[in-house]
Each structure stands twice: as structure tokens, then as C-alpha cells.
BATORDREN-971187 format. One record per residue: y, z, x of N, C-alpha, C in turn; residue in three letters. Coordinates in steps of 0.05 Angstrom, whole numbers, plus 32768, in hexadecimal, padded with zeros to 4 digits. Each point is the difference from the previous one (the first is absolute). Layout:
<nodes>
YZXYZXYZXala...
</nodes>
This chain:
<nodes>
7602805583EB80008002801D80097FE7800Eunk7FF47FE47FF4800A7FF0800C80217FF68003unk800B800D7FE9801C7FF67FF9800F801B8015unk7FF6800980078012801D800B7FF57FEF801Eunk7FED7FEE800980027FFD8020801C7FF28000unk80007FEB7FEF800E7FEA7FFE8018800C8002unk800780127FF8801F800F7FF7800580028020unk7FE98018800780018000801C800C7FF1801Funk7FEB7FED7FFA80037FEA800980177FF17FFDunk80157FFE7FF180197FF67FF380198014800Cunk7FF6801C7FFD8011800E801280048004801Cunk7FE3800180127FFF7FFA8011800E7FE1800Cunk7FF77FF27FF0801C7FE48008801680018009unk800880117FEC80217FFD7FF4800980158016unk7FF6801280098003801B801680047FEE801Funk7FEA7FF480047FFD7FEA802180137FEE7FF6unk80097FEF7FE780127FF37FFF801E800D8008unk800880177FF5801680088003800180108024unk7FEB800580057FFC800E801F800A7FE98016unk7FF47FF07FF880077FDE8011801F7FFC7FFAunk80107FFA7FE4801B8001800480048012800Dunk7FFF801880068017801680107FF97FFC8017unk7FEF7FF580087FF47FFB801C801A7FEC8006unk7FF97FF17FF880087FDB8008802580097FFEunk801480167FE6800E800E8006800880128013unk7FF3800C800880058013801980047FF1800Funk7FEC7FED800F80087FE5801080187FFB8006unk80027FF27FE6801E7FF37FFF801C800B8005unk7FFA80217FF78011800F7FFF800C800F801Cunk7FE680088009800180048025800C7FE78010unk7FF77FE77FF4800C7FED8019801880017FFEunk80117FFE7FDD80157FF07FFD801680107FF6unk7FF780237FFA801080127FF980067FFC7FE2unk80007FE97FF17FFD7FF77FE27FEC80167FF0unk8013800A7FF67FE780137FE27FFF7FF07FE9unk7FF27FF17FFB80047FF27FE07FF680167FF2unk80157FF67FE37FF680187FF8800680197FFEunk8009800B80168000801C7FFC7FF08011800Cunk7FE37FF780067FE8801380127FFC800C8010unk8006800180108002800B801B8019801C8002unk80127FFA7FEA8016801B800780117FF57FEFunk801980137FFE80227FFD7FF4800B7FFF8016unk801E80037FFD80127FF88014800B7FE67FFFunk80107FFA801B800B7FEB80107FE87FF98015unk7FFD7FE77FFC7FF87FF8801880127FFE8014unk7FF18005802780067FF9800E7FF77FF6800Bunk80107FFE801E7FF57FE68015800180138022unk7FF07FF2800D7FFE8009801680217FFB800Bunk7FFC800D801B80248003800D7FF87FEE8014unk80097FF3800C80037FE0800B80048006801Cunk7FF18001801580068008801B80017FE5800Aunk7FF67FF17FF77FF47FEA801980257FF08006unk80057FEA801380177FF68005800F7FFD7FECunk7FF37FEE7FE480117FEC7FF38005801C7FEDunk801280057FED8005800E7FEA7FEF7FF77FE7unk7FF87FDD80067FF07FFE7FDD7FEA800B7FFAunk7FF7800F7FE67FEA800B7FF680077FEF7FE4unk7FE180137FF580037FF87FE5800F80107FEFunk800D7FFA7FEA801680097FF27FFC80157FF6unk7FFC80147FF87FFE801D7FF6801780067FE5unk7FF980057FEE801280117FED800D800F8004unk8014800A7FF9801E801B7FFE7FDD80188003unk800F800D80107FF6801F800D800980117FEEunk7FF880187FEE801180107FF97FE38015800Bunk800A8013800F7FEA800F8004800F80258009unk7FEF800E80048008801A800C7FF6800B800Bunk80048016800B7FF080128014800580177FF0unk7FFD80128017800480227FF1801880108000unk80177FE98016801D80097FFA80197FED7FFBunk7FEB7FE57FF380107FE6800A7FFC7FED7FE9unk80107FF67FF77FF77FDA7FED80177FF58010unk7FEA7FE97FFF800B7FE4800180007FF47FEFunk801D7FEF7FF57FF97FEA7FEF80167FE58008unk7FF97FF47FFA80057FE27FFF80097FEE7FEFunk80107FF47FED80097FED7FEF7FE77FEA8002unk7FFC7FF17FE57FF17FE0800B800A7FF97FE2unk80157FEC800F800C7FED7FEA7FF57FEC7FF9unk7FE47FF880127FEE7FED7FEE7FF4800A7FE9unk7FF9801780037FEA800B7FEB800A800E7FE5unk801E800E800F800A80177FF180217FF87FF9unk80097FEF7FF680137FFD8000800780047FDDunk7FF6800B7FF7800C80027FDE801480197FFEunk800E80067FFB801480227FFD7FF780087FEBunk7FEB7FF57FEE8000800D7FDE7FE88015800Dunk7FED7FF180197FED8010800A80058010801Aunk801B80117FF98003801580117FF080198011unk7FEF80037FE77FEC801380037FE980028017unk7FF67FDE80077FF98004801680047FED801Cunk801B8004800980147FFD800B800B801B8015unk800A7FFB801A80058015800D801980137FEDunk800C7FEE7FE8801780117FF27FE880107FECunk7FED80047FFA7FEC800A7FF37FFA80208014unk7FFC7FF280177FF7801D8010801F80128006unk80157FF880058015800C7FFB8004800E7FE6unk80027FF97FEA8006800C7FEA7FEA80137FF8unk7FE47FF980117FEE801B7FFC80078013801Eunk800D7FFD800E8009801D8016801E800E7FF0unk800B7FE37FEE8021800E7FF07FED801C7FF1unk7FED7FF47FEA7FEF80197FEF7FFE8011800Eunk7FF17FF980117FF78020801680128014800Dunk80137FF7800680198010800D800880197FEBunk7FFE8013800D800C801C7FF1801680048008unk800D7FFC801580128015800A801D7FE68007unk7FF97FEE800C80187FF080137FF87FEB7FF9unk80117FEC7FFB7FFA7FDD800980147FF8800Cunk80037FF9802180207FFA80057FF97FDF8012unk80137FF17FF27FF67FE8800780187FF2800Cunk7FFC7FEF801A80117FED80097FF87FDF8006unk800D7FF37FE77FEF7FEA7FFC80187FE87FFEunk7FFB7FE7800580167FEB800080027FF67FE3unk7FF780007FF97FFC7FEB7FE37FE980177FE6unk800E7FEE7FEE7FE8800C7FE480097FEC7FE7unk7FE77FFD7FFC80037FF57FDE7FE87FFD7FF1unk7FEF801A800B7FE980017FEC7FFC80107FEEunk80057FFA7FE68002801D7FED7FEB800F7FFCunk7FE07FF9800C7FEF801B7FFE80098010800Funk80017FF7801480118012800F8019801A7FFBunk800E7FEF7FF6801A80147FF87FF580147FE6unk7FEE7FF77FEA7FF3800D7FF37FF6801B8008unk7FF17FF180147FF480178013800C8016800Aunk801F7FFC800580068010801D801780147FDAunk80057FF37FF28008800B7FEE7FF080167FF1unk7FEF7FF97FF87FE380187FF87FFE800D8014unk7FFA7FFD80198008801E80198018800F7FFAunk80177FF48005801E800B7FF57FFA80177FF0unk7FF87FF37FE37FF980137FEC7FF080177FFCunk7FE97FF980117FF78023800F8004800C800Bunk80147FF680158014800F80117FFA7FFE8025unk7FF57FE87FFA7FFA7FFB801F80217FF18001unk8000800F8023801F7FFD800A80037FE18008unk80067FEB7FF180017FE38008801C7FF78007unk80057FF9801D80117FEE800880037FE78011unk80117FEE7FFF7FFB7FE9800780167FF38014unk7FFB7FF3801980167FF7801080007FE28000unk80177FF07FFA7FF17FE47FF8801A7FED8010unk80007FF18009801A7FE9800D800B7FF87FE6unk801B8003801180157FF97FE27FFE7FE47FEDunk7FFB7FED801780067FE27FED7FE27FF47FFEunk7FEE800880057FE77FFB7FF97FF380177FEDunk800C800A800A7FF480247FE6800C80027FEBunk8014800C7FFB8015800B7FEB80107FE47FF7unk800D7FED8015800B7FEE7FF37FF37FE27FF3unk7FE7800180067FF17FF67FF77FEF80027FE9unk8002801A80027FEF800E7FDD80107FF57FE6unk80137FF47FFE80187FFA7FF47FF97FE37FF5unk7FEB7FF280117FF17FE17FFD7FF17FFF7FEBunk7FFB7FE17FEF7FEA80057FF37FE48005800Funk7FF380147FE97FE180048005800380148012unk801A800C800E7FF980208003800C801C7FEBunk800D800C8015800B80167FE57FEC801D8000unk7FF67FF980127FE4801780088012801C8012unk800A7FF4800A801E801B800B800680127FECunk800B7FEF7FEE800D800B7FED7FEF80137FE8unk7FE97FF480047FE880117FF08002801C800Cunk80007FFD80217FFD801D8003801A80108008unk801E7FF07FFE800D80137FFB8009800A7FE5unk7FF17FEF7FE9800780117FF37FE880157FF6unk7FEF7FFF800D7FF680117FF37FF980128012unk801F800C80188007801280107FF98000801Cunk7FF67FE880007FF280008025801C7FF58006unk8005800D802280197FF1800D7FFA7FF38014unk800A7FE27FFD7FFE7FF7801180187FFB8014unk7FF87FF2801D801E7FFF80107FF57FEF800Bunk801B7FEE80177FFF7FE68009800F800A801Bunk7FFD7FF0800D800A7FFB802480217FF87FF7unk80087FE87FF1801580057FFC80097FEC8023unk7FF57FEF800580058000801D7FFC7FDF7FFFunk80097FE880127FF37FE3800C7FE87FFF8004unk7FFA800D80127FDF7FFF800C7FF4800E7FE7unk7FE1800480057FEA7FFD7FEB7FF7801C7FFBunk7FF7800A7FF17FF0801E7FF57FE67FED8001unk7FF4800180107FE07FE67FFD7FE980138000unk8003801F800B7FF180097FFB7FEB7FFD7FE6unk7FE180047FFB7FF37FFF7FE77FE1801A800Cunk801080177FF67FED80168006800380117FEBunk7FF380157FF5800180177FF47FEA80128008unk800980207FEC7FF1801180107FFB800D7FF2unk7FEF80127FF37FF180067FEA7FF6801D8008unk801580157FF37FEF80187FFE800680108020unk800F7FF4800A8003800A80277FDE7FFE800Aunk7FF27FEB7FF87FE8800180077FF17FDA8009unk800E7FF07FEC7FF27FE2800D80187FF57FFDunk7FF47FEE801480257FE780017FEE7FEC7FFFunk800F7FE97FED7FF37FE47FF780247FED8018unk7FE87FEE800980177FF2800D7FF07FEA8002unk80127FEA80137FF57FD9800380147FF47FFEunk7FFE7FE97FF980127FEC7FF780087FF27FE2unk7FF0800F7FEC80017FF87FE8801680047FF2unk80107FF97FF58020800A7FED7FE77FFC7FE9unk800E801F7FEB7FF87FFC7FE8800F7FEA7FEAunk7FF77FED800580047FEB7FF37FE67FF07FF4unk800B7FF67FEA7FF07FE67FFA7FF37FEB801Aunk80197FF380067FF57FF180187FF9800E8018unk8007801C80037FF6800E80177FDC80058000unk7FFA80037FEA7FE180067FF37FFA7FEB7FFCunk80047FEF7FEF7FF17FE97FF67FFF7FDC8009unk8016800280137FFF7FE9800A80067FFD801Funk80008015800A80098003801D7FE380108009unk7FFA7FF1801C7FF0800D8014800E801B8010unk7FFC80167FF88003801F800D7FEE80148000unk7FFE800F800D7FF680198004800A801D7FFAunk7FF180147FF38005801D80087FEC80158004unk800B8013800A7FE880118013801880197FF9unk7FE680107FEF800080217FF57FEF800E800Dunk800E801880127FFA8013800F800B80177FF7unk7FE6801080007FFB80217FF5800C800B8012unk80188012800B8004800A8016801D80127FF9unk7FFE801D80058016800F7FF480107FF2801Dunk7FFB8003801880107FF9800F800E7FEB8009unk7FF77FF37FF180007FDE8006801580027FE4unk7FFE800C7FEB801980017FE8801480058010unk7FF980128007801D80148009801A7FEC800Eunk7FE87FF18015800C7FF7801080117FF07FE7unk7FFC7FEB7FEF80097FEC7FEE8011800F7FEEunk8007801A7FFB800C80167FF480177FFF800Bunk80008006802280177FFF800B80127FEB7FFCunk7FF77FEE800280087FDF800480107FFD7FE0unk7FEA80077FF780137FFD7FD9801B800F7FFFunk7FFB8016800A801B8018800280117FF38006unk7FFC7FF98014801A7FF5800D800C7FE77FF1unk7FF67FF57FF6800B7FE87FED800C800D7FE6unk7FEC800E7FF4800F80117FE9801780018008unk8009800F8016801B8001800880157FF8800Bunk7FF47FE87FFE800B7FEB800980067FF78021unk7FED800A80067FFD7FEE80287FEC7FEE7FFBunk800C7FF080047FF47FE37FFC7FFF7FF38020unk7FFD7FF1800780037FEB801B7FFA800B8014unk800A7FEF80127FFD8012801E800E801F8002unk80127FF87FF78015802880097FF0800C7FECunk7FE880017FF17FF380117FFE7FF0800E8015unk7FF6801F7FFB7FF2800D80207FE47FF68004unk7FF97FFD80157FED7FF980037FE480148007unk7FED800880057FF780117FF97FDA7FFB8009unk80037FEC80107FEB7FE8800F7FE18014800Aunk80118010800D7FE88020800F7FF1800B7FEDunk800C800A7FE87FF880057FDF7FEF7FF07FF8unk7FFA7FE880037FF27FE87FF47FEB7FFA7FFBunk7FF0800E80107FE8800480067FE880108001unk7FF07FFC7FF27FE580127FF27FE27FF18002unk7FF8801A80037FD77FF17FFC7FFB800A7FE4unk7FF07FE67FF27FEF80097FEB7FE07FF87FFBunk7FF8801480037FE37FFB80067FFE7FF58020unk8008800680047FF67FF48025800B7FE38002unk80197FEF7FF280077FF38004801C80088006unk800C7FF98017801E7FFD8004800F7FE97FE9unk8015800C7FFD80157FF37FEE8018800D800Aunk80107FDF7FF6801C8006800D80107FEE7FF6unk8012800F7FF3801D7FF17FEF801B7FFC8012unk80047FE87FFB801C7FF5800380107FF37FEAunk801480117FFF801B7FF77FF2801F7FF38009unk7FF97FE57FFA80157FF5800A801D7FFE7FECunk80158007800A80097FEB801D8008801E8015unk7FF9801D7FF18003801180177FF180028013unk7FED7FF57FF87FE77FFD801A7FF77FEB8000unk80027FF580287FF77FDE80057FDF7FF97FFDunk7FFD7FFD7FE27FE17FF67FFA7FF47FEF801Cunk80117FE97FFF7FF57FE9800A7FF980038019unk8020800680127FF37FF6801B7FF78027800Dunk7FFE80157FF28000801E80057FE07FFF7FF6unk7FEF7FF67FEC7FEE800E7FF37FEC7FE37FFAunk800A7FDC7FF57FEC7FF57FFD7FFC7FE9801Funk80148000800D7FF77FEB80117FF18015801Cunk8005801080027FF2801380117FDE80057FFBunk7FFA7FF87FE57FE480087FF87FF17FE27FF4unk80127FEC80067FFA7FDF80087FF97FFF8012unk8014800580177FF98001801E7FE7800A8005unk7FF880167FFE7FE0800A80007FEC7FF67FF0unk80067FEC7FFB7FE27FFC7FEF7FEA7FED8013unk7FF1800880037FE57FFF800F7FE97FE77FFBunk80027FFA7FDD7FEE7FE97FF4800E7FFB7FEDunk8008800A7FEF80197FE77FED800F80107FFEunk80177FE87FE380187FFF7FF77FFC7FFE7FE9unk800180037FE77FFC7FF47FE6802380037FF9unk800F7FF17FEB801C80027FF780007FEF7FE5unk800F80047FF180057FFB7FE8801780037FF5unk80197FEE8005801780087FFE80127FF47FEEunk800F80117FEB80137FE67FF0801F7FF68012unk800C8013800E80167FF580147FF2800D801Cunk7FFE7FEC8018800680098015800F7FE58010unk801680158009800D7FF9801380028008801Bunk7FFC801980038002801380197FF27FEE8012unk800E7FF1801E7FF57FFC800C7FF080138017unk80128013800C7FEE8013800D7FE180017FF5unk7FFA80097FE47FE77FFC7FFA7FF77FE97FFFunk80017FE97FFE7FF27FED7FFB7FFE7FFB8021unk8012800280197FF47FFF80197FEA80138005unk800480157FF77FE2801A80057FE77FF57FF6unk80027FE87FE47FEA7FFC7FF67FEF7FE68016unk80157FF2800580077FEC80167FE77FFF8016unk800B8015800D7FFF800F801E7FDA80057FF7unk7FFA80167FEF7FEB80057FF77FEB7FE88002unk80097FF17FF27FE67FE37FF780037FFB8022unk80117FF4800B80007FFB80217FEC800A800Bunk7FFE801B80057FF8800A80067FD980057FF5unk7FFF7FF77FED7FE280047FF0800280057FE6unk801380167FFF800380047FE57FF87FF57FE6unk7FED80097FE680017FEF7FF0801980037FEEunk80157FED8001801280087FE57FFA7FDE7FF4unk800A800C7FED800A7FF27FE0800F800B7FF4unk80127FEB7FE8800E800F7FEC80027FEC7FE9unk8011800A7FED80067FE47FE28015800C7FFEunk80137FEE8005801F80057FF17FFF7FF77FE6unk8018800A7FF5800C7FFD7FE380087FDF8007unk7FFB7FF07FEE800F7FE18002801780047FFEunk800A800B7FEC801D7FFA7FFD8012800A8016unk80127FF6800E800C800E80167FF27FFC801Eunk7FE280007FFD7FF87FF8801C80057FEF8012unk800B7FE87FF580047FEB801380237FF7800Dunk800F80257FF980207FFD7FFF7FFA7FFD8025unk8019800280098008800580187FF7801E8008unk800680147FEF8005801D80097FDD80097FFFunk7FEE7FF07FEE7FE080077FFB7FF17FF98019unk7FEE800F80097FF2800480127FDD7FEE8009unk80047FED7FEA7FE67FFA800480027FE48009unk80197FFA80047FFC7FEB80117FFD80058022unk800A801E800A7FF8800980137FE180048005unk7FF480147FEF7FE37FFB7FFF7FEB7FE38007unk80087FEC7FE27FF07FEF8007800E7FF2801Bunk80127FFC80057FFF7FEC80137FF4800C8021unk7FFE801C7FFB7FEF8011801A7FE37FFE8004unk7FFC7FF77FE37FE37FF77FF07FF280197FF8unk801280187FF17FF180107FFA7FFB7FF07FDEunk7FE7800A7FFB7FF87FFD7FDC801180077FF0unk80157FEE7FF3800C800D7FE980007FF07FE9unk800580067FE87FFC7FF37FEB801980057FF0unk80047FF27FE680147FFB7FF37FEF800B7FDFunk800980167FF27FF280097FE980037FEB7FE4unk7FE17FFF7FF580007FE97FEB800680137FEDunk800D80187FF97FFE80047FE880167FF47FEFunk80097FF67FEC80137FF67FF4801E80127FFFunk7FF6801A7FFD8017800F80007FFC800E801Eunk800E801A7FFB7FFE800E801F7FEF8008800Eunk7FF97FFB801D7FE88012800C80198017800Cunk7FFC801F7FF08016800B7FFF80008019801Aunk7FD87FFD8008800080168019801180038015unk7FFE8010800F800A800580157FED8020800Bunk7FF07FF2800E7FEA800E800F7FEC7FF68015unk7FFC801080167FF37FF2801B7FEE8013800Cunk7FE97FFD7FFF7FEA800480057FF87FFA8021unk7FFC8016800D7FFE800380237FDE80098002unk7FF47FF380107FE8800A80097FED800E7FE3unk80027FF07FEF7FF380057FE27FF780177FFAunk801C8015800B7FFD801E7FFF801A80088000unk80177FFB8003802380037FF7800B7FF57FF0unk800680067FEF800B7FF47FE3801D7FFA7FFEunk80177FF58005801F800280097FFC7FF77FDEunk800D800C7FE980057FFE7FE7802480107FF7unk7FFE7FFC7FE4801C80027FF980127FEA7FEAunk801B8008800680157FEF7FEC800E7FED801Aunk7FFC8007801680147FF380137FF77FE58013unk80137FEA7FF77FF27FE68008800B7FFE8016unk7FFA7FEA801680068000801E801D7FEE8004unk801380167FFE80157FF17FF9801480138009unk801C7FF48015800D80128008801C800E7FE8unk7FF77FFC7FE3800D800C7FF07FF180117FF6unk7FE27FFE7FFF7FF4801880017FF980108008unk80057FF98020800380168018801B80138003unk80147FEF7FFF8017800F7FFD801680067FEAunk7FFA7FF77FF3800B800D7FDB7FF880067FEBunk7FE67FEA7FF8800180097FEC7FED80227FF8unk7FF480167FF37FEF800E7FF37FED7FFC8001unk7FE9800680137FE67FF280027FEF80138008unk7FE080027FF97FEA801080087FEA7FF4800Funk7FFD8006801F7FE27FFA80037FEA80158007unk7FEC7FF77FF27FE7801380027FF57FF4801Bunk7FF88012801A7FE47FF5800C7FEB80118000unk7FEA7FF47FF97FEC801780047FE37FEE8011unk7FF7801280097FED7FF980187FE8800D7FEEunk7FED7FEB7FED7FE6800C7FFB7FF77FE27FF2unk7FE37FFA800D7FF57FE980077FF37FF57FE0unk800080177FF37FF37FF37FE480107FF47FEAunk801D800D8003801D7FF97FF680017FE3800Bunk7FFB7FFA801980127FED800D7FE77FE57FF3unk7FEA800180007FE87FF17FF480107FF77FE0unk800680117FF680087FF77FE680197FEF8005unk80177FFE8010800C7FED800A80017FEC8004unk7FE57FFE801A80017FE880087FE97FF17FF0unk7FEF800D7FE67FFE7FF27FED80107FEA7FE9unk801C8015800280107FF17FEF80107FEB800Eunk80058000802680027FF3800B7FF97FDC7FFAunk7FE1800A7FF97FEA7FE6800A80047FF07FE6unk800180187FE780017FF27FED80277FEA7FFCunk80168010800E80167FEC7FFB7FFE7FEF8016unk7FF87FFD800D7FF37FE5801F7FF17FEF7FEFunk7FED80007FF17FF37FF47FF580097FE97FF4unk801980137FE980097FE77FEC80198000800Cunk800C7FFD801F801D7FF7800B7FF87FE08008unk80117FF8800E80037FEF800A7FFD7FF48015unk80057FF0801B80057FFD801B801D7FF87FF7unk8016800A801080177FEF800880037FE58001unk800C7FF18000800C7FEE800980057FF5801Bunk7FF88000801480098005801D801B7FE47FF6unk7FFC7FE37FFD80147FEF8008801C800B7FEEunk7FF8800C7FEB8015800C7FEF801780088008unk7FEB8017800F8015801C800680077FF88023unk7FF07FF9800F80007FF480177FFE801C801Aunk7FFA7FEF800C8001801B8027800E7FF2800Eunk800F7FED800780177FFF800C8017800D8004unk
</nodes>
């Protein structure tokens, strides 16, 4: 009897001992959002959405999350940059929607050189899902020809056809559409460096009508209307899913910029969020301008490379003294996406650039739903974090 209190007594310890760690954990975990460990849940962590003036928070991890008609995902070339670990990688969740597709895979994408991928879209082939592909000539097809690709050629020969613009300006589109039922779109090229070392985004929406719409758009390339003298088709564009409005623009038949994103700049009420690898467009960068003047919160992080030309926009910004930053990632910050009233999402292939307004092949998604746009200006906070400040004597405001 005495050795059985003792046991007791020993377990009872070890029970208030371990009760006290998850205490003193929970703590920690509530203040600082930190799970050591593992305890508290799976997932991505996140971070609160940043209302107050300044844009800095604390840094948050890549978002990959979903709803009930929607993923988001995100690249993080700090964490995830290996290609041998495809699998869990946004080219991972692609190659599991390639499996799932029964019927169609029709894709319009700038670039490729990932062979799960082509694997993938080849094993569909072979069951007889209808796979085709629209790709820019000297980045797509004449490029497959380079070392370390050849992924084209995988799938023409093993009967997928592909086709090219054939044209100067760009095929930049990077969308597909799966089944006449979800369209995967953003700014990611399936590439190596598009996944593994570049900051981008994509956002998969369940929506027969929202395909359709991206159906049309492919057609017409299939057959070659490419550019502006392709039809435009702008009235069509537009659908609710789930009680969110959405609305596609395809440029250069339809004026994205100053028709559809500087119109829904102008309205923004409490911020601006932006994340851009080219902008030039000044019209927009005055709307963003005008906004902060006015109260507005904006911010943005340009791509370094190219920001500080003549034709780049952020020397307009800062010298107006809106917040902008210069991206620390070593390779590309490759987004192009702007976040209005942390409930409009302006996403896509098309950077703020009057060659991507008026020539080249380009897709933008907007959609107006406030839980989407949270995962944004998460990924926002997190490339603000590790950018830069400009240079002011550098680049100069004179």
C-alpha cells in the first residue's frame, strides 16, 4: 500500500507538471502566435492584417489556405526552395488538380520547365483527358530547346499539342482550366525559378462560370487572336461566386489599367496594399498618389531590379512620400497584385506596364471577398518585412 501512494503521488507530479507546461504554452502561444512544437494545431501560421498607418507587422509565413470554393497559395523561397521537394510546393498542388481532371485540361501559360509536371499532364493524355496548351513563342516553344528544359517536347510527343502567339509582344498569360469547372491563375510561371525562388502568388476558384469565362479567352488563342485585334468581350466578364463578385480582364483587348484597376484605387476608403515586379503606369501610381493625400493608407514593395529606371514609378511614390520599398529577395519579387480596402484583390499575370496594357496576352482576376484579400495582405506584410527603404539621395526627387 505504501509503494502504490508513492506511485500515486509520482503521477500526480508528473500530471501538474505537464498541466503547468501547456499552461505557460498556451500563454506563449496566444501572445506570440508561435506553436512550438506542434500543439496547438497543423497548418500555416498567420498574422493579423495590419490596419493601423505604418504597413510594419510581424512577419508571417507563406499562406497556403482555402475556403469552400477557393485556395490560395503562395511561393516562400526562404523555406521552400529545393525542386527535388516538389511535392510540397504550389507545383505539388497543381499536379494533384492535373490527377483529378477527367474531362479537359486547357492551359495558357508563359513558361515551363518542370517535369512533374509534364509527367503529369502526360498520364492525363493517356486516359484521355482532352489536354491543350497555349504558350509564347520565344519563351515557350523556343526556349524548350535550352538546357534543363525539353518538357514541351515531352508532351508533344506523347500527343498533347501545343501552340505559340508566333507574335513580338508576349503570350504572359499563366492560367488553366480544369474540367470547364476551376481556373488556377496568379503570377507564378511553372518554372523552377517561378516556384522555388521567386515571390508569387495563385488563387484556384471552383466556378463553372468563372471557367467558361477563361474558356472563351483560350479559344480564341487556340485560334490564333492574340493582341488587341482580338474581340473583346468585357460585359461577359463578369460573375458572382458565392456572394462574391468577380471580374476578369484580358489584356491588351481590354484597358485593365486605366478601365478596371485605377478606377477601384481611386475608391479606396482606408488602404492600398501593392506588390509589384514592373510598374510603370503612371496614371496609376498618381491614383495611388492622390489616395495617401488624401488619408489614404497606401504602401507598396517594388521588384529592385528595374525600379530605380526612369520609366519605374517609385520614384514618383516615394518622393510624394507614399511608403514604398525596394524587395530583399535575391531573386524576383515576381507579384503583381493590389489589395483595396482589405476586401478587393486586383491579382493575375499582368504587371503595370504599358506593354502589358496594350500588347502583350494577359489575365486579371478581381474579386471582392474580404477573407481572400486577408491572405494577401498577409503575404504583403510578410515581403515589406524583408524589402528595403530606397535610397532617396540615390535615386533622388529633383
Amino acid at each position: 500500500m505504501p509503494r502504490r501512494r508513492a506511485k500515486s503521488r509520482t503521477n500526480s507530479s508528473a500530471t501538474l507538471l505537464i498541466l503547468i507546461i501547456l499552461v505557460i504554452l498556451g500563454i506563449y502561444y496566444s501572445m506570440t502566435g508561435s506553436d512550438p512544437g506542434g500543439i496547438f494545431g497543423t497548418g500555416t501560421q498567420t498574422a493579423t492584417v495590419a490596419t493601423q498607418s505604418s504597413p510594419v507587422t510581424s512577419v508571417p509565413t507563406s499562406v497556403n489556405a482555402s475556403g469552400a470554393w477557393w485556395e490560395v497559395y503562395f511561393t516562400d523561397p526562404v523555406n521552400l526552395k529545393d525542386p527535388a521537394d516538389w511535392q510540397s510546393s504550389i507545383a505539388g498542388r497543381l499536379v494533384e488538380k492535373i490527377n483529378a481532371a477527367q474531362t479537359s485540361i486547357h492551359i495558357a501559360s508563359f513558361e515551363f520547365d518542370l517535369t512533374p509536371v509534364a509527367d503529369a499532364l502526360v498520364a492525363a493524355k493517356q486516359r484521355g483527358v482532352d489536354v491543350r496548351w497555349v504558350t509564347d513563342d520565344e519563351h515557350g516553344l523556343e526556349a524548350d530547346e535550352e538546357p534543363g528544359h525539353g518538357q514541351f517536347a515531352m508532351l508533344q510527343e506523347a500527343g498533347i499539342e501545343v501552340r505559340s502567339d508566333s507574335r513580338t509582344a508576349l503570350m504572359h498569360n499563366k492560367f488553366w482550366i480544369f474540367d470547364g469547372e476551376i481556373v488556377w491563375t496568379g503570377s507564378t510561371n511553372i518554372t523552377e525559378n517561378g516556384v522555388f525562388k521567386q515571390d508569387n502568388n495563385t488563387i484556384v476558384i471552383q466556378s463553372p462560370e468563372l471557367a467558361a469565362i477563361y474558356e472563351r479567352e483560350f479559344q480564341e488563342m487556340w485560334d490564333g487572336q492574340f493582341g488587341p485585334r482580338s474581340p473583346s468581350q468585357l460585359d461577359e466578364q463578369i460573375t458572382e461566386v458565392n456572394g462574391s463578385r468577380v471580374v476578369v480582364v484580358f489584356t491588351s483587348e481590354d484597358p485593365a489599367i486605366a478601365d478596371a484597376i485605377v478606377p477601384l484605387v481611386q475608391s479606396a476608403s482606408s488602404s492600398v496594399r501593392f506588390l509589384a515586379f514592373s510598374f510603370t503606369d503612371f496614371p496609376l501610381a498618381e491614383a495611388m498618389s492622390q489616395r495617401s493625400s488624401a488619408g489614404v493608407d497606401v504602401a507598396g514593395v517594388f521588384e529592385r531590379v528595374g525600379s530605380e529606371t526612369e520609366a519605374a514609378e517609385l520614384r514618383t511614390l516615394m518622393c510624394r512620400g507614399v511608403p514604398v520599398r525596394q524587395d530583399g529577395n535575391p531573386s524576383f519579387m515576381h507579384h503583381k497584385f493590389i489589395v483595396v480596402d482589405e476586401r478587393i484583390v486586383i491579382a493575375g499575370s499582368m504587371n503595370y506596364s504599358t506593354n502589358a496594357e496594350e500588347s502583350n496576352d494577359e489575365n486579371v482576376i478581381i474579386i471582392d471577398n474580404a477573407e481572400i484579400a486577408r491572405l494577401y495582405i498577409q503575404e504583403f506584410e510578410r515581403v515589406w518585412n524583408l524589402a528595403n527603404d530606397p535610397d532617396v539621395e540615390t535615386i533622388g526627387c529633383g
